[in-house]
N, C-alpha and C positions, 0 to 999 in steps of 0.2 A: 685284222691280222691276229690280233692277241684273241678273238672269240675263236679264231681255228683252233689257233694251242690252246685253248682252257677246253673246248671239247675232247681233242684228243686225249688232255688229261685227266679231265673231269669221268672218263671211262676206265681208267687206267687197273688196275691191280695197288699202284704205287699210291695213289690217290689215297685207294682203300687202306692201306696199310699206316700213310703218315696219319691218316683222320682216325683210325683206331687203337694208334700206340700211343697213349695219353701222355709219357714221356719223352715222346720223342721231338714237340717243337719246342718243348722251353729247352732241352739239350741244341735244337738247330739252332736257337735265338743266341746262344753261348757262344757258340761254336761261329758263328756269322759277327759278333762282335771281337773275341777277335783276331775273327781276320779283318775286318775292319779297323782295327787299334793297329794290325802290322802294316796292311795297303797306305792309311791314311798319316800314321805314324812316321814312316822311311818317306813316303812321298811330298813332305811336310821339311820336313831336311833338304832331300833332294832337293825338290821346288826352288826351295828360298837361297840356295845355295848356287841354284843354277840364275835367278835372279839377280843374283848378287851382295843377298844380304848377308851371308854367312863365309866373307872372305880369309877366314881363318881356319876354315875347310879343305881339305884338296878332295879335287873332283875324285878322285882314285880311293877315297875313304867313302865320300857319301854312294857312289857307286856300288860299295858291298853293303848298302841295305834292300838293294835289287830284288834280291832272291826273296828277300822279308817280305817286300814289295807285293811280286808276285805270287808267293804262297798265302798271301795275305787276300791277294783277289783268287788263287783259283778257288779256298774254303768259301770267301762271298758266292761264286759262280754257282756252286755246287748246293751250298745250303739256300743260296738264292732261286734254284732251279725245283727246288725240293720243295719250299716254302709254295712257290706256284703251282707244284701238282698238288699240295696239300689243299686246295684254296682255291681252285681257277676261275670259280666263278667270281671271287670277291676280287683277285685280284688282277682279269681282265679288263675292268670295265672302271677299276680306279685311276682316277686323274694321278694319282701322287706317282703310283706304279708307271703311270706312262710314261710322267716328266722323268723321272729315274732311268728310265730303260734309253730314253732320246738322248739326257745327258753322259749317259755310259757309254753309249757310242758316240758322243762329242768329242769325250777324253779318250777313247779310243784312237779317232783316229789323230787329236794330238798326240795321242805318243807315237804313234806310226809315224805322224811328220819328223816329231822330236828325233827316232831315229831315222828316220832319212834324210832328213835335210840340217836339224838341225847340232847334232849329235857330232859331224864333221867340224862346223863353223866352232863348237868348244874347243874341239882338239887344234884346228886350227889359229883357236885366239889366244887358246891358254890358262892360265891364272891370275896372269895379272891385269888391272886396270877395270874398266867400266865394262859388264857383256855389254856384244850388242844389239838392238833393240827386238831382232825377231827373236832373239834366245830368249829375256827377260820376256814378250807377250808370251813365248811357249809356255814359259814356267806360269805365268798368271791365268794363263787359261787353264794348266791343266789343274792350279790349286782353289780354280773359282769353278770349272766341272766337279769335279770331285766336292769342292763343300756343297754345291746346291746335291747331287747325288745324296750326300747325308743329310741334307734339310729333307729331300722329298723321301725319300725312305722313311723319315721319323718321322712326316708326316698322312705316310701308307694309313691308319688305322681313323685318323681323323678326316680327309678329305672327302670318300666317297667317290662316285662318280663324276662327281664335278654338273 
């Protein structure tokens, strides 16, 4: 799968241009951390708060780092899409690149459960007392996807093919 898209973009215009503007990936590398320091930042909050460790929170506060959230991953989407047409062949065929992309849609679709299934059960339970047990797995899962996502990313340049 990922050899289709690196040839499509290994042809590109786009290709040619990120691999000839010499300042433009340490600007992307900038710009991709952080949106990773707002994604990983608010979700870090979020998370633990939906777990239960930060009950001195109300859900209605950590909720407006949302937006930080997601502007934080559309800039990863965007420099991360960038970075792969710069690069398709090195970053096809890397193991790190793949565990990253498998994990990204792990946390993906927890958050899609988070808001459907579990998203109700807060509003329903509240704030006060112990969540329960499927709320605190959502939060542990989406803040153990999301750390290995930044293990295998920083580890993109060391792993190779595998």
């Amino acid at each position: 799968m990922w050899n289709y898209f690196a040839s499509i973009a290994a042809d590109s215009a786009l290709n040619q241009w990120i691999a000839e503007t010499y300042w433009l990936w340490p600007v992307l590398e900038i710009i991709h951390f952080i949106g990773l320091t707002l994604m990983l930042g608010g979700l870090i909050v979020v998370d633990l708060h939906m777990a239960g460790h930060l009950p001195k929170l109300k859900a209605s506060n950590t909720h407006q780092l949302l937006p930080l959230v997601v502007l934080g991953f559309a800039l990863n989407l965007i420099t991360g899409v960038l970075f792969f047409y710069g690069d398709p062949g090195r970053y096809s065929i890397n193991i790190g690149f793949q565990v990253k992309m498998v994990l990204v849609m792990i946390a993906g679709l927890n958050a899609m459960f988070y808001h459907w299934k579990v998203s109700p059960i807060m509003l329903a339970h509240g704030e006060a007392g112990t969540r329960p047990m499927l709320v605190r797995c959502t939060a542990y899962t989406s803040l153990t996807m999301w750390f290995g996502v930044l293990l295998a990313g920083r580890l993109i340049p060391y792993v190779g093919t595998g």
